[in-house]
C-alpha beads as a LAMMPS data file, in Angstrom:
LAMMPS data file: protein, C-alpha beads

376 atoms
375 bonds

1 atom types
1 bond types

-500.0 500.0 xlo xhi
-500.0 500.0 ylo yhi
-500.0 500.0 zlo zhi

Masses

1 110.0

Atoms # bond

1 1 1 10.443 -38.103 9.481
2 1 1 12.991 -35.410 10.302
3 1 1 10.386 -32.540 10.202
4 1 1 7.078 -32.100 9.436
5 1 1 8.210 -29.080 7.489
6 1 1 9.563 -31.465 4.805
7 1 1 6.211 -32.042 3.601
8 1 1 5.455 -28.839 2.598
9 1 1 4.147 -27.587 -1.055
10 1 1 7.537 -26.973 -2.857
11 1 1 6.572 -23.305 -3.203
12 1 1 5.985 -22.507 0.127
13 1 1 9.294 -23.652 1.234
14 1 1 10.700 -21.263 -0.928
15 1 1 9.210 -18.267 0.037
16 1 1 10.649 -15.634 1.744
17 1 1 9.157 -12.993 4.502
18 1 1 8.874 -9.484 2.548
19 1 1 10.296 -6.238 4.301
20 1 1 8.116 -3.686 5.058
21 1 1 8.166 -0.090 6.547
22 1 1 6.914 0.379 10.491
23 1 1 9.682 -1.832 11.774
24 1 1 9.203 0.051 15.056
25 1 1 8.681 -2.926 16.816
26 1 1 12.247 -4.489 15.667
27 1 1 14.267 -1.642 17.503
28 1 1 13.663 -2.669 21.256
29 1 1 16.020 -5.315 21.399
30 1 1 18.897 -2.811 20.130
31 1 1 17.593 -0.533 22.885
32 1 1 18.879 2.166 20.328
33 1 1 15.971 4.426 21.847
34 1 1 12.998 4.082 23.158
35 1 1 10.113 3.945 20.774
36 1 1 8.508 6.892 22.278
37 1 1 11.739 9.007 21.357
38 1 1 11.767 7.292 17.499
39 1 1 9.989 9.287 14.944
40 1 1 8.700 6.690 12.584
41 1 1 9.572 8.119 8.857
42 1 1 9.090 4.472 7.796
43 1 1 5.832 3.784 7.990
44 1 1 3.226 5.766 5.003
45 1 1 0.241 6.810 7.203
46 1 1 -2.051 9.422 8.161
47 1 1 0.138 12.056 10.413
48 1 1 -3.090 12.804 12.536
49 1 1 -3.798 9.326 12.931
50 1 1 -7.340 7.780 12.804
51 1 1 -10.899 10.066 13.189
52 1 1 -11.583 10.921 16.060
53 1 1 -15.253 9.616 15.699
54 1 1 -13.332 6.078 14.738
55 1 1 -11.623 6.216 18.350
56 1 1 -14.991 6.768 20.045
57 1 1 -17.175 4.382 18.237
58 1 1 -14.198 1.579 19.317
59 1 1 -14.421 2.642 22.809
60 1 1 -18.453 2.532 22.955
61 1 1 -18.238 -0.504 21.202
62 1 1 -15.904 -2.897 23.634
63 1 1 -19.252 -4.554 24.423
64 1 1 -18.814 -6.470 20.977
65 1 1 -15.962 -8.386 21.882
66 1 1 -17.358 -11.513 23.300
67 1 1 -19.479 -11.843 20.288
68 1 1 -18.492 -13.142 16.603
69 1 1 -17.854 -10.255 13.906
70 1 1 -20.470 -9.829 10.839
71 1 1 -18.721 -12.433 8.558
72 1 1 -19.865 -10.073 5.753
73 1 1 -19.464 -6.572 7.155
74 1 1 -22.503 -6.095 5.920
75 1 1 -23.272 -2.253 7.570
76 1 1 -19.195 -1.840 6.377
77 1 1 -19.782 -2.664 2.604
78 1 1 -23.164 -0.445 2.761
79 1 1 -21.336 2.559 4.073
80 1 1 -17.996 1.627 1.133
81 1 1 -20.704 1.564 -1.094
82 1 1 -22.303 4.701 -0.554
83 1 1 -18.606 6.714 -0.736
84 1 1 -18.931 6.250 -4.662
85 1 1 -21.041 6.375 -7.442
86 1 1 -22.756 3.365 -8.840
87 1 1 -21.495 0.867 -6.489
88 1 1 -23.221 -1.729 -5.068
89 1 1 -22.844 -3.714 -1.785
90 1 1 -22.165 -6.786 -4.023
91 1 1 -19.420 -4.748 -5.673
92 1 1 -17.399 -4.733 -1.865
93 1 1 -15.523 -7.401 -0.568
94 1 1 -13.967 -6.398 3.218
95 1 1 -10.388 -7.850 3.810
96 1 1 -7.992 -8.165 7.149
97 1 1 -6.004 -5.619 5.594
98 1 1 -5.716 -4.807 1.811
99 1 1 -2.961 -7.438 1.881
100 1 1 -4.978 -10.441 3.019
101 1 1 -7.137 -9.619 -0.310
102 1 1 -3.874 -9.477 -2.203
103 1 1 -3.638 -13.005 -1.223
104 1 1 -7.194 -13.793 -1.633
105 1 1 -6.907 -12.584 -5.189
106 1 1 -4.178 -14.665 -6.002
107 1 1 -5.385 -17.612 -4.784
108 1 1 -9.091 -17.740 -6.528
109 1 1 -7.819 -17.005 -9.713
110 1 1 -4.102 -17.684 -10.210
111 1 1 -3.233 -21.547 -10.997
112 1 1 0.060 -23.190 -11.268
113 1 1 2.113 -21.985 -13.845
114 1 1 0.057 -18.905 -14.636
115 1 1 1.642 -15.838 -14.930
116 1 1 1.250 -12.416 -13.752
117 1 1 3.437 -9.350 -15.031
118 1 1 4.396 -7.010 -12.133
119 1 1 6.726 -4.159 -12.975
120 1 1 9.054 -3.219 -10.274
121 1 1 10.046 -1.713 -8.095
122 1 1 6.735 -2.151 -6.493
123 1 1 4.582 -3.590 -3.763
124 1 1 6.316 -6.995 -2.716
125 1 1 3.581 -9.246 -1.423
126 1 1 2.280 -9.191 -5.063
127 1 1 5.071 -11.402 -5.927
128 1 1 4.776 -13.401 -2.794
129 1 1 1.265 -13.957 -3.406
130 1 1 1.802 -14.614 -7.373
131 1 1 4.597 -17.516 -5.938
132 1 1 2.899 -19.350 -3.217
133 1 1 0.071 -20.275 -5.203
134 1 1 2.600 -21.964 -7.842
135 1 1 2.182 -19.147 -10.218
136 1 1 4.939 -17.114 -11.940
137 1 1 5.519 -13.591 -11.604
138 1 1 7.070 -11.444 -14.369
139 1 1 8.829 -8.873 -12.971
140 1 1 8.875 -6.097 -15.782
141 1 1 11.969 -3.073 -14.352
142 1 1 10.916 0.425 -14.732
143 1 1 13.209 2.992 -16.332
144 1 1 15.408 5.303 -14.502
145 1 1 11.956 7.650 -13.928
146 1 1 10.407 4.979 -12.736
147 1 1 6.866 5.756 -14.790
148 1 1 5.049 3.278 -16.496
149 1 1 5.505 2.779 -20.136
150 1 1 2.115 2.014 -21.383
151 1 1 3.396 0.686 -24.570
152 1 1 5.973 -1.848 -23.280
153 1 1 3.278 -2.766 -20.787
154 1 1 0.954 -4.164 -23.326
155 1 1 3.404 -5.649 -25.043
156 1 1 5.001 -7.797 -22.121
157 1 1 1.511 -8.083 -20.965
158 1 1 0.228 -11.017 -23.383
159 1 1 0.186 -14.717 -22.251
160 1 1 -0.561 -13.541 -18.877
161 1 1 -3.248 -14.459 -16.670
162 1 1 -3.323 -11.144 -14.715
163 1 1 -1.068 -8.061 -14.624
164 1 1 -0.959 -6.110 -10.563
165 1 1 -0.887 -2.069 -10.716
166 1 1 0.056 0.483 -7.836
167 1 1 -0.975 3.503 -8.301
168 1 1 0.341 5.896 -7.232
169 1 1 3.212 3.467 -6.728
170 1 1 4.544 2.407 -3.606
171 1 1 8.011 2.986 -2.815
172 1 1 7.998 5.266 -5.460
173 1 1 5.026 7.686 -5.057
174 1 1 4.780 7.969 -8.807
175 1 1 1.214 8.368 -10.361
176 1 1 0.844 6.818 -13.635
177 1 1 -1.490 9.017 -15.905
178 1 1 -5.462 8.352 -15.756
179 1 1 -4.934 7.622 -19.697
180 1 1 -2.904 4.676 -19.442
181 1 1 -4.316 2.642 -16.710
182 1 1 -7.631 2.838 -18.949
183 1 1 -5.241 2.126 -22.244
184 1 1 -3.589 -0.883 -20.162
185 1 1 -7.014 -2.251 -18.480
186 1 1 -8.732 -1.913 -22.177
187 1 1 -5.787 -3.939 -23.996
188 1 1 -6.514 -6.526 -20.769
189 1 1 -9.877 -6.880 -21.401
190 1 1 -9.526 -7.828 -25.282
191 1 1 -6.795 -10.367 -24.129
192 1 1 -8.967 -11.834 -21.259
193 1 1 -6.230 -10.575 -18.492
194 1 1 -7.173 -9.738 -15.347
195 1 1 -5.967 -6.248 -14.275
196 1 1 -5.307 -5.831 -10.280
197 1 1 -5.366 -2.498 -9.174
198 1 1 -4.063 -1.117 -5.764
199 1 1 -5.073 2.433 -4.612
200 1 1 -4.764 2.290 -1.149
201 1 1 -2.427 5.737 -1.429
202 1 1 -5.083 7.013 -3.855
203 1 1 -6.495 9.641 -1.198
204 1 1 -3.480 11.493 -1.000
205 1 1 -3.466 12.628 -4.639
206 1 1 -4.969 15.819 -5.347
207 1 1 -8.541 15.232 -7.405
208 1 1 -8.414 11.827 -5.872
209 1 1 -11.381 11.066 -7.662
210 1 1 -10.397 12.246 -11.524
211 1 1 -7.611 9.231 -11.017
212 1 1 -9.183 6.134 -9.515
213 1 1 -11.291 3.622 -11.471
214 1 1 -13.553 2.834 -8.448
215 1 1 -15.913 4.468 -10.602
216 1 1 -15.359 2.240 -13.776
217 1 1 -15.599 -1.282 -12.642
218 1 1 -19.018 -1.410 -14.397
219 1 1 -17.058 -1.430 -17.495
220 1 1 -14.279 -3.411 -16.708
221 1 1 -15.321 -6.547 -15.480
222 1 1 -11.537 -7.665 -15.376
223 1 1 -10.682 -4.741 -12.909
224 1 1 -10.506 -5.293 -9.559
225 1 1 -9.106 -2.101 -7.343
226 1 1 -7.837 -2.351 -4.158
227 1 1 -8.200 0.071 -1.373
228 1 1 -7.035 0.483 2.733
229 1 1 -8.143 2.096 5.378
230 1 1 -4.528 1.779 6.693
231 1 1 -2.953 4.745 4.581
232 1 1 -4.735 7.889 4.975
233 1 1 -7.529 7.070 7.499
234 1 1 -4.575 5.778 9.882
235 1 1 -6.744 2.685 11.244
236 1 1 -3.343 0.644 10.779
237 1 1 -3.167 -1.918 13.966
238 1 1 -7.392 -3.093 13.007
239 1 1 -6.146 -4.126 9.721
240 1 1 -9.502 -3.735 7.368
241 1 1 -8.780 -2.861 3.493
242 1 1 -11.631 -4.070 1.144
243 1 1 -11.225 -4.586 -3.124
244 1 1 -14.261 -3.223 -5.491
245 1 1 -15.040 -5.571 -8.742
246 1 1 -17.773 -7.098 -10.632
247 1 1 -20.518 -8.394 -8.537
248 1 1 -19.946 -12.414 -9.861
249 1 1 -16.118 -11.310 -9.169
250 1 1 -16.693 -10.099 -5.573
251 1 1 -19.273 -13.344 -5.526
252 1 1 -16.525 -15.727 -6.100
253 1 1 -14.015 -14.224 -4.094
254 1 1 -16.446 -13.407 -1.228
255 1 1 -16.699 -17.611 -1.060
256 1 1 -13.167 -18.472 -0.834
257 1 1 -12.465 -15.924 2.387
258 1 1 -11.786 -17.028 5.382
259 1 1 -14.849 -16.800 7.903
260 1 1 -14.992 -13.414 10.433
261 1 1 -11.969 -12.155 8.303
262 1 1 -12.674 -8.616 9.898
263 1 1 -12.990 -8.383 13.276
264 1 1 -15.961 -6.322 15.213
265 1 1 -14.062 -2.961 16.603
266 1 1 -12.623 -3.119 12.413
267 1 1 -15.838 -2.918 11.011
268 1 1 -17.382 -0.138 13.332
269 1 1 -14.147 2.228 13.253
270 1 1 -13.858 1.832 9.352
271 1 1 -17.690 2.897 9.183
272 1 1 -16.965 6.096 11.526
273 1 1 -14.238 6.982 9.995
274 1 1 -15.816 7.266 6.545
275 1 1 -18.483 9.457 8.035
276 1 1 -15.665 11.669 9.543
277 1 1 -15.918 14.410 6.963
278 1 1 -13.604 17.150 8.371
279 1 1 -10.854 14.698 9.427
280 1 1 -10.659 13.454 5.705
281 1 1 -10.626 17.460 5.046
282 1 1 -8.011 17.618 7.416
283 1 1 -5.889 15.519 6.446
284 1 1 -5.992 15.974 3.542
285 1 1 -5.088 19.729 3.336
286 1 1 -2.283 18.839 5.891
287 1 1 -0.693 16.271 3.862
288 1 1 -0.615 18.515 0.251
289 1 1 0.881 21.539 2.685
290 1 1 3.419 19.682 4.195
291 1 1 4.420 17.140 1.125
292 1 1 5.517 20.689 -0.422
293 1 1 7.468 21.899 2.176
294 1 1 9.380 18.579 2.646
295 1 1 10.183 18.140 -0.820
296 1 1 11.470 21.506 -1.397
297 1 1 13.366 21.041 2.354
298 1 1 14.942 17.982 0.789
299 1 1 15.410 18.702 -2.574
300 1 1 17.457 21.738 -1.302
301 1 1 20.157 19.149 0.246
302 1 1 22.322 18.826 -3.088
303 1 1 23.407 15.192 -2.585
304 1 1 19.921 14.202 -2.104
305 1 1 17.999 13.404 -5.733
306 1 1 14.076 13.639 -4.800
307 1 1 11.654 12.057 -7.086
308 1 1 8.106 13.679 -7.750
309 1 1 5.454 12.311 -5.495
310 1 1 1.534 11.979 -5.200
311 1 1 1.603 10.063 -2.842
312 1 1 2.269 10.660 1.464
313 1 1 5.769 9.981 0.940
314 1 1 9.129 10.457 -0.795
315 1 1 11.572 8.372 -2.764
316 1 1 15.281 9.495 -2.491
317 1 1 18.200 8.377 -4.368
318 1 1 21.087 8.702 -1.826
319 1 1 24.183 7.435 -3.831
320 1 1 25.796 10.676 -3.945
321 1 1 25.848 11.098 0.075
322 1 1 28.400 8.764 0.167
323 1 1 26.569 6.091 2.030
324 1 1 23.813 3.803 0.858
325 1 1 20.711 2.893 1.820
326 1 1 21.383 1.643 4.972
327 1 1 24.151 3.139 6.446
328 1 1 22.207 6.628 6.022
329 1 1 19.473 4.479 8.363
330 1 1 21.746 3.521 11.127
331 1 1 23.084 7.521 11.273
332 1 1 19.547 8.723 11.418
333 1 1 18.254 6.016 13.692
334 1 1 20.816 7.343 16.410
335 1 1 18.938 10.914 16.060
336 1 1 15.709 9.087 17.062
337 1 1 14.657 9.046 12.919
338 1 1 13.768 6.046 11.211
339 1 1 13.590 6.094 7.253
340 1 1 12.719 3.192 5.060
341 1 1 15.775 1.413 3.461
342 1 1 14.802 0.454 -0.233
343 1 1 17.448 -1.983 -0.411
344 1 1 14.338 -4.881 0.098
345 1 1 12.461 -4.054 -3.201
346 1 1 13.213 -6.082 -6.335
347 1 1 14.027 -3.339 -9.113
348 1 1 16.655 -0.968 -7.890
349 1 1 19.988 -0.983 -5.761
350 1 1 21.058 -0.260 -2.073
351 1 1 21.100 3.452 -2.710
352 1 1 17.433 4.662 -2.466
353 1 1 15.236 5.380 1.202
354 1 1 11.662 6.289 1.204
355 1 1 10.496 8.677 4.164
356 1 1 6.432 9.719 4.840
357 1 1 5.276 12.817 5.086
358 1 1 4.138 13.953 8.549
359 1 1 3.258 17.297 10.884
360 1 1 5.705 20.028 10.497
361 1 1 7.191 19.794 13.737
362 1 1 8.606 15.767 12.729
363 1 1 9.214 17.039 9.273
364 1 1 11.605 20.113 10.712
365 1 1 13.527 17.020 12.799
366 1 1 13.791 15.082 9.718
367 1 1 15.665 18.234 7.920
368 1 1 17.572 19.143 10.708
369 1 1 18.850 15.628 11.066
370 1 1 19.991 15.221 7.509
371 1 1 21.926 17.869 8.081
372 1 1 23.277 17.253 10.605
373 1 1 24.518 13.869 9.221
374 1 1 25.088 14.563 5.660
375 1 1 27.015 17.699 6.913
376 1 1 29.091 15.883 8.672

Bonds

1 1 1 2
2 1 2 3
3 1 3 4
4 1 4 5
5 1 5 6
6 1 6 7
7 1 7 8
8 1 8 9
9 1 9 10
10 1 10 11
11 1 11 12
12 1 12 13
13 1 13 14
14 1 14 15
15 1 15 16
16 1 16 17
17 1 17 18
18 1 18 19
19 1 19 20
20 1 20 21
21 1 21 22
22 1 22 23
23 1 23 24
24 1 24 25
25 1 25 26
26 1 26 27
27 1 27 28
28 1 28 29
29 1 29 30
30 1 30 31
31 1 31 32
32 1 32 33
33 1 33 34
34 1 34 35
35 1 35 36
36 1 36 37
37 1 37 38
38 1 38 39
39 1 39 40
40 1 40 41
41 1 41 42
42 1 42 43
43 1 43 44
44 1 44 45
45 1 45 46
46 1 46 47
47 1 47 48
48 1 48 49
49 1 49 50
50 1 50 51
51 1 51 52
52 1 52 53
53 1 53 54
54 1 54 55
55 1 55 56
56 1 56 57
57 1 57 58
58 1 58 59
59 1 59 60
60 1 60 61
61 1 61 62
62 1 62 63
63 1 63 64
64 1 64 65
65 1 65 66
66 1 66 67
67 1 67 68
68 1 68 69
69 1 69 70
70 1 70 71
71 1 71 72
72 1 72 73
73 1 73 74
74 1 74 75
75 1 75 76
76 1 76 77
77 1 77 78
78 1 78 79
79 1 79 80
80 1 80 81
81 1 81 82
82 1 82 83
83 1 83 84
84 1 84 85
85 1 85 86
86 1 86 87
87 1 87 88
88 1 88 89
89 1 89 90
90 1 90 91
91 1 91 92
92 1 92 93
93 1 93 94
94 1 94 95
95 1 95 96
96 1 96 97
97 1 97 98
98 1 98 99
99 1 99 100
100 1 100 101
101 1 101 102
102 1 102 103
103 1 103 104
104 1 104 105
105 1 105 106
106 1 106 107
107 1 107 108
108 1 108 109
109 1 109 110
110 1 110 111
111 1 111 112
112 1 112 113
113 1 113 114
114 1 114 115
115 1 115 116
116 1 116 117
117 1 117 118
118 1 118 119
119 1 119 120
120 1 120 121
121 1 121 122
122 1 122 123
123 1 123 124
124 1 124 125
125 1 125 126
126 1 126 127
127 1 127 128
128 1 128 129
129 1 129 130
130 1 130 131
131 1 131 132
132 1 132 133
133 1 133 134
134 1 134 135
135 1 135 136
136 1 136 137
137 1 137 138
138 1 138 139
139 1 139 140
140 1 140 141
141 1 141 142
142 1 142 143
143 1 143 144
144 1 144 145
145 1 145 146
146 1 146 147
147 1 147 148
148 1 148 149
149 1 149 150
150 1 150 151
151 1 151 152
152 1 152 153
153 1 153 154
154 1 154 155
155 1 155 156
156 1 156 157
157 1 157 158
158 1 158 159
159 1 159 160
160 1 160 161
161 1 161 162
162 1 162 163
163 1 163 164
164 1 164 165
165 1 165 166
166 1 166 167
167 1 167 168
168 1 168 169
169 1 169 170
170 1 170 171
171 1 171 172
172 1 172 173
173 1 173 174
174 1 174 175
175 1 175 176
176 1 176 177
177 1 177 178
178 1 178 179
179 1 179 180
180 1 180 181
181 1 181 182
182 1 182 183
183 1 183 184
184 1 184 185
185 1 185 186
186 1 186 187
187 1 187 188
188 1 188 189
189 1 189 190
190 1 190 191
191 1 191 192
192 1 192 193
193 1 193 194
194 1 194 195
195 1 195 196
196 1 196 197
197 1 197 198
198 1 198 199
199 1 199 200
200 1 200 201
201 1 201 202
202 1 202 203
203 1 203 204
204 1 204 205
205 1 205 206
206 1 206 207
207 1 207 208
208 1 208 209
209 1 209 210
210 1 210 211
211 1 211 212
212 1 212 213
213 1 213 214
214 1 214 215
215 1 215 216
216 1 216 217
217 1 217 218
218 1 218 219
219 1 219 220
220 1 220 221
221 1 221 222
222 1 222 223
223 1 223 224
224 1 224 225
225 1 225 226
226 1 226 227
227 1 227 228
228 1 228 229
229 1 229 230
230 1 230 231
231 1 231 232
232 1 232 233
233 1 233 234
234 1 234 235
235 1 235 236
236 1 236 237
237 1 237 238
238 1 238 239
239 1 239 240
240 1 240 241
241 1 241 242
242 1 242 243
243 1 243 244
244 1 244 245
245 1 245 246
246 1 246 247
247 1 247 248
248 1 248 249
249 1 249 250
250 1 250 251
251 1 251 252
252 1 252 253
253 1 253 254
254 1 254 255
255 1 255 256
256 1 256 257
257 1 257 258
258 1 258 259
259 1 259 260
260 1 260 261
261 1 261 262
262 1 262 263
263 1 263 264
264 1 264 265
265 1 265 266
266 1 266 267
267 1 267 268
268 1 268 269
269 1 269 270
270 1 270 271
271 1 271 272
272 1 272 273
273 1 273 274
274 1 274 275
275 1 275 276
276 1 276 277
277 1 277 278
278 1 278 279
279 1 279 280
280 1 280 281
281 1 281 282
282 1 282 283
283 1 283 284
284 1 284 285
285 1 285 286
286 1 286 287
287 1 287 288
288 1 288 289
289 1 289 290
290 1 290 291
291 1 291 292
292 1 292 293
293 1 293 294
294 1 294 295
295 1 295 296
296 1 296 297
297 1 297 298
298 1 298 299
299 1 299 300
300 1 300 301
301 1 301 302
302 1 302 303
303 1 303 304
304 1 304 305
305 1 305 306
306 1 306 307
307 1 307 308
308 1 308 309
309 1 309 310
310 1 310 311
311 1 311 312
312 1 312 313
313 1 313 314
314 1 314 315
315 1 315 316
316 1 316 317
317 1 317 318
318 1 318 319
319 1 319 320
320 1 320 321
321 1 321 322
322 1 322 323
323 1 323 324
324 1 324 325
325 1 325 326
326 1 326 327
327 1 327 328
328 1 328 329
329 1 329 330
330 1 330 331
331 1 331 332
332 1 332 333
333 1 333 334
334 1 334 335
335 1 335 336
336 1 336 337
337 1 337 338
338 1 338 339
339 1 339 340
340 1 340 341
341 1 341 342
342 1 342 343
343 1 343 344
344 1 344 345
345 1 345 346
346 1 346 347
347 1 347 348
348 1 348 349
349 1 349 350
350 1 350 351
351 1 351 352
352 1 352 353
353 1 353 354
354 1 354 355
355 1 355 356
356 1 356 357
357 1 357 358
358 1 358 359
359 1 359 360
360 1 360 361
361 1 361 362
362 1 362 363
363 1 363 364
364 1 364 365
365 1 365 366
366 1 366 367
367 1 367 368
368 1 368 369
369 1 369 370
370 1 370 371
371 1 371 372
372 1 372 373
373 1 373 374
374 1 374 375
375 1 375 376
């Protein structure tokens, strides 16, 4: 035997790691800067960071460590539960991230040769998950407004087994109407498709609630939605998201997880932090003030083309800088600013970044640096 790799499944051997934002980490070996000097445009989370009341509850809560988490986050699915209206404990599954439920998803019902539609550009561990369990994904290319065409959806939606949705859309920040997610989950549910829906950006859109289908699930019992506590409540390094569905859904998925899947300090910061009222106020009137004020800063930089967002973040088309994708990176990055290069996500070319939206005193240096080097 020359390696024990040899004998893995087919598919696995062919997958490939997925590029993500929050590549902080990467830099220190280029000793470009020193991460405390690099503001992080990369990464889309909360600008204030987690609740304060998450922080404390971790540090009175150190004490848990020695011990084995709640397998099923029990007081965690209570407190998801009571955050919306006619949900259920046994609606909640908890995840180690939103991702690991991504995964979870795709394994329990996703079987070799199934396939799953997946318009780009999008999310790309949907198509990671869709391949390693032998599946096929069917990547379905937005237009050049990147929306969703409701229509074209249904139509390349049949002979699928399930169909994944982000909304709003991540690297695009587009929000596809409240009208045709229901038209598109309806026309799912009369062709026995399963319809995946990710919201984890959700809480940054004004009327938050008007727009997600937490709500609907009771109706939809091919719906599962997908939400983080990553994003906007800024608990990134615990990893905890958590999925809402059908009860004999959430049953069935809740036996194939991996045991103690969230760990202890997870489960008691993602509870404080829904109880933190004023920071979701917060943060929430921070990011709609200062997603204004950077689009209209941006959009006033006439080689930059800035798409519409409702999300904590902007999508840029930078092909009439002069540079693409990533050269505009490597200029910034010796400023101390780090942008997302989009160059990674199936669906468009090397010519489009995505930054977050953060306090006003990071999203003055962002201007003032692609000024400087677009100016020059």
């Amino acid at each position: 035997m020359k390696s024990a790799a040899n004998l893995a499944r087919e598919e696995i051997k062919q997958l490939k790691p997925c590029v993500h934002g929050g590549e902080i980490w990467n830099l220190s070996g280029r000793k470009v800067l020193e991460k405390a000097d690099i503001l992080d445009f990369s990464s889309n989370v909360n600008p204030l960071g987690p609740s304060p009341k998450a922080i404390q509850t971790i540090k009175k809560s150190l004490s848990l460590i020695p011990y084995y988490p709640d397998p099923n986050a029990t007081a965690l699915l209570d407190a998801i539960a009571c955050s919306f209206k006619a949900i259920n404990r046994e609606n909640v599954i908890a995840g180690n991230g939103s991702v690991e439920l991504i995964y979870l998803f795709a394994d329990v019902f996703m079987s070799k040769d199934d396939v799953a539609l997946i318009p780009v550009p999008t999310f790309s561990e949907y198509e990671k998950a869709v391949r390693k369990v032998g599946a096929r994904p069917k990547l379905l290319k937005l237009g050049p407004s990147f929306k969703v065409d409701s229509s074209l959806f249904i139509r390349e939606m049949r002979g699928t087994k399930a169909v994944f949705l982000c909304n709003p859309n991540n690297p695009t920040g587009i929000l596809t109407p409240r009208a045709d997610i229901a038209r598109i989950i309806d026309e799912a549910l009369s062709e026995n498709v399963l319809v995946f829906l990710d919201e984890d950006f959700i809480e940054f859109v004004d009327e938050e609630k008007r727009f997600s289908f937490v709500d609907e699930i009771g109706r939809y019992p091919n719906l599962i939605v997908l939400r983080s506590f990553t994003k906007f409540f800024g608990l990134t390094g615990l990893r905890v998201g958590y999925a809402l569905a059908d009860k004999e859904v959430v049953k069935v998925l809740s036996a194939a997880k991996a045991p103690w899947n969230v760990n202890c300090l997870a489960q008691v910061a993602a509870v404080a932090a829904l109880q933190d009222v004023e920071h979701m106020r917060r943060s929430s009137k921070l990011i709609k003030k200062e997603r204004k004020f950077l689009m209209e800063g941006l959009s006033s930089i006439s080689v930059l083309k800035v798409y519409p967002t409702d999300a904590n973040f902007l999508f840029i088309d930078v092909r009439q800088s002069g540079f693409t994708a990533a050269q505009l990176k490597e200029k910034l990055l010796k400023y101390g600013v780090l942008i997302r290069d989009c160059t990674s996500f199936v669906g468009i070319d090397e010519y489009y970044i995505r930054v977050a939206v953060k306090t006003r005193r990071e999203n003055l240096k962002l201007l003032e640096t692609f000024k400087k080097v677009l100016e020059k």
